[in-house]
N, C-alpha and C positions, 0 to 999 in steps of 0.2 A: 504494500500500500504506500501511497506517495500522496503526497498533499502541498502543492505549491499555494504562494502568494505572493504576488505581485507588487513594485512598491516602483514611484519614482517618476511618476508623469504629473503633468501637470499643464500648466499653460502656459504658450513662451511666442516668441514671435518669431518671423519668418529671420533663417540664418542661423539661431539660434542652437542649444543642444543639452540634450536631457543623458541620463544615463539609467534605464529603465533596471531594477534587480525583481531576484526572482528567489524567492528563499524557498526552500524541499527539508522535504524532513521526511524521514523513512530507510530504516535503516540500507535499502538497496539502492537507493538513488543513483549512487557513483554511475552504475552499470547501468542510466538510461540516456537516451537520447535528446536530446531537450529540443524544445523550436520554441520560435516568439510569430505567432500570430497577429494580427489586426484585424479589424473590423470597422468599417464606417459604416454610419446611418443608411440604410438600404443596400446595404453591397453585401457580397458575400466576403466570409474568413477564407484571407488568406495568409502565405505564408512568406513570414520578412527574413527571417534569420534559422538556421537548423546548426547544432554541435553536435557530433560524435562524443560518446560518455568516455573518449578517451581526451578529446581534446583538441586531437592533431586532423580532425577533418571537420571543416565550415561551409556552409550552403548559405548564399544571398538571392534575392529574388531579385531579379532584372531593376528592377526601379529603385532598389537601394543606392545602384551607380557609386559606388565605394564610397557612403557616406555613414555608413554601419559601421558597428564592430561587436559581434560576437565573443563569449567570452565565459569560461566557467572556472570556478574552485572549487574540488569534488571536496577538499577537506572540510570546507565550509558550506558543503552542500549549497551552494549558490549559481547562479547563471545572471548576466548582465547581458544588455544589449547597450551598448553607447552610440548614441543618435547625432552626428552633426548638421550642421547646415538645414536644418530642420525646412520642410515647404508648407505651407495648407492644407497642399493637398494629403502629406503626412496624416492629419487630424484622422484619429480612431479610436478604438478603445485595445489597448497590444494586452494579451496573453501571452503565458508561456504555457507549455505542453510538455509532456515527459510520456516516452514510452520506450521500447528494449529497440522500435523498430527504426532506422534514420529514415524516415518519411518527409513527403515533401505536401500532403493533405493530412485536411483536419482530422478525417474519419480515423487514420491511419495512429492516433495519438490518442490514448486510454485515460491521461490525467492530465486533468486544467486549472487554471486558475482561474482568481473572480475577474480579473481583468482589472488595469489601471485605464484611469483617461489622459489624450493626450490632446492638446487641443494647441493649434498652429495659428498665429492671426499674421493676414498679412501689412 
């Protein structure tokens, strides 16, 4: 069993840059997968960021355009996403995800968080 919570968003303006965490607790964590999801109003979840529960493998989703950084410490059971240059069109609510499997959809990921809001003004 695994139980994340999300921390770190808030509201900031265009350029800007947040560093979203994600705290897990469970003693098997190490060994999962993590992703950061979003979600805007009317749109479906998709998928910003994926780590490998080792560390040494990162997945970005096209529109990130190397403004991301993915990021975990198993000892601290943690996972981060750091956001720069933040746009508008940014604005969603980011989850993170944890499962064994490195997925790149939501279905594919067994445990979530409540979700943080992130909200971009331009």
């Amino acid at each position: 069993q695994v139980q994340l919570v999300e921390s770190g968003g808030g509201l900031v303006q265009a350029g800007d840059s947040l560093r979203l965490s994600c705290a897990a607790s469970g003693r098997t964590f190490p060994w999962y997968c993590v992703g950061w999801f979003r979600q805007a109003p009317g749109k479906e979840r998709e998928l910003v960021a994926a780590i490998k529960w080792t560390g040494n493998s990162t997945y970005y989703a096209d529109f990130v355009e190397g403004r991301f950084a993915i990021s975990r410490d198993n000892a601290k059971k943690m996972v981060y996403l750091r956001m720069n240059s933040l746009k508008p069109e940014d604005t969603a609510v980011y989850y993170c995800a944890a499962d064994t499997v490195y997925g790149r959809k939501p279905h594919e990921y067994h445990y979530w968080g409540q979700g943080t809001q992130v909200t971009v003004s331009s």
